[in-house]
C-alpha positions as CSV (number, residue, x, y, z in Angstrom):
1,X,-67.2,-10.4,99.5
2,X,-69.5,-13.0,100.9
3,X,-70.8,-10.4,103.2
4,X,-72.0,-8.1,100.4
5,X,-73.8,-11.1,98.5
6,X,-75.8,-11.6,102.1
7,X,-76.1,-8.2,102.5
8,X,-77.9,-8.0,98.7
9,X,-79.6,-11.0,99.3
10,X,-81.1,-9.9,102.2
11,X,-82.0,-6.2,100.6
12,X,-84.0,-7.7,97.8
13,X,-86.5,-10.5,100.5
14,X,-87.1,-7.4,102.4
15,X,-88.2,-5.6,99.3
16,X,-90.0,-8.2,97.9
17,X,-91.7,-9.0,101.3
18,X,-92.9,-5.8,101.6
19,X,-94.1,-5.9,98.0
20,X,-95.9,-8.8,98.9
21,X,-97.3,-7.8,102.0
22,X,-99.3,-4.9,99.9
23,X,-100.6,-7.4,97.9
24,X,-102.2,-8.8,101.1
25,X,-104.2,-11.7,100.6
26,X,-103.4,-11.8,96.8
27,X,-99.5,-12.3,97.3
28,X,-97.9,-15.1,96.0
29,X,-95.7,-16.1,99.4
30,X,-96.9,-18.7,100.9
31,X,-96.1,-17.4,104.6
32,X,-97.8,-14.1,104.1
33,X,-101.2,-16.0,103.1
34,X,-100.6,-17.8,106.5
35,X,-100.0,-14.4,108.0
36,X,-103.2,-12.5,106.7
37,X,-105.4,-15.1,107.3
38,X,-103.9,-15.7,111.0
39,X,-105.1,-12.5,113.2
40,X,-102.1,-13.2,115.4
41,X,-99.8,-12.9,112.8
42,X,-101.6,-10.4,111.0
43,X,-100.8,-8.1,113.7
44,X,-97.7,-8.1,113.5
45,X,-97.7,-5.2,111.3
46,X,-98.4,-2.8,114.2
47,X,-96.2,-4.6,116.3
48,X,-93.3,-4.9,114.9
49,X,-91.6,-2.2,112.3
50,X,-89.2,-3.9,110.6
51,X,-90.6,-6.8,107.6
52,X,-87.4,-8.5,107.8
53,X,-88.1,-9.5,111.4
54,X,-91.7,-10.0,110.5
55,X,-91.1,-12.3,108.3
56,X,-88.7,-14.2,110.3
57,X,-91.5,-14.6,112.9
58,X,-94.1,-15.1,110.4
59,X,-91.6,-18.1,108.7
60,X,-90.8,-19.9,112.3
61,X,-95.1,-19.6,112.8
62,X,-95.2,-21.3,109.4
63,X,-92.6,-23.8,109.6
64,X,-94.7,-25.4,112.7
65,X,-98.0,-25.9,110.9
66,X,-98.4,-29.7,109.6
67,X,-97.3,-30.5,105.7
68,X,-101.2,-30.7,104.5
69,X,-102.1,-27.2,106.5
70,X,-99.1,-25.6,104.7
71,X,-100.2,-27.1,101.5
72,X,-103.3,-24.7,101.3
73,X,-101.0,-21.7,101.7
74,X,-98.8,-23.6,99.2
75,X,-102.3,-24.0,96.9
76,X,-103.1,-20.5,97.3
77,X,-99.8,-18.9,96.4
78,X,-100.2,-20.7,92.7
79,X,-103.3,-19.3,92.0
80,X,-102.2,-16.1,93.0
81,X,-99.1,-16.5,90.9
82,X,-101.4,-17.7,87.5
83,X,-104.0,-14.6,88.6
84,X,-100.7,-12.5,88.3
85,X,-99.7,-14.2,84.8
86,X,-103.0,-14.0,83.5
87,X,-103.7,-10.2,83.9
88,X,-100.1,-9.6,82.6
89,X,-101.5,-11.5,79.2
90,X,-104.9,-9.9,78.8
């Protein structure tokens, strides 16, 4: 059973990773703002096929930047989030 949660669990990140990825530089996770504004990282996409695993490098990248570096991702990912709410409103 617990396998099938994971399973699931995994499923919908990858969707909603590649989602986001679309959405480039207007996407509301945090690590893909790091990604697209990163040339290293943003090549990734030709590099490596699967957004699972591009993520998971993407997310260890991420994880080594300083608390106040990953707060302007953080920053970013909120005002892409209210941009979202807003257009939903209008």
């Amino acid at each position: 059973m617990m396998n099938k949660q994971r399973a699931g669990k995994h499923a919908a990140n990858k969707t909603t990773w590649e989602e986001e990825e679309k959405k480039g530089k207007f996407g509301t996770i945090p690590q893909l703002l790091f990604a697209c504004s990163n040339p290293e990282m943003n090549m990734l996409k030709i590099h490596v096929k699967d957004s699972l695993e591009r993520f998971k490098i993407i997310s260890k990248a991420y994880q080594k930047l300083s608390k106040e570096d990953r707060k302007i991702y953080m920053a970013n990912s909120k005002k892409n989030k209210l941009r979202k709410t807003v257009k939903i409103c209008k």
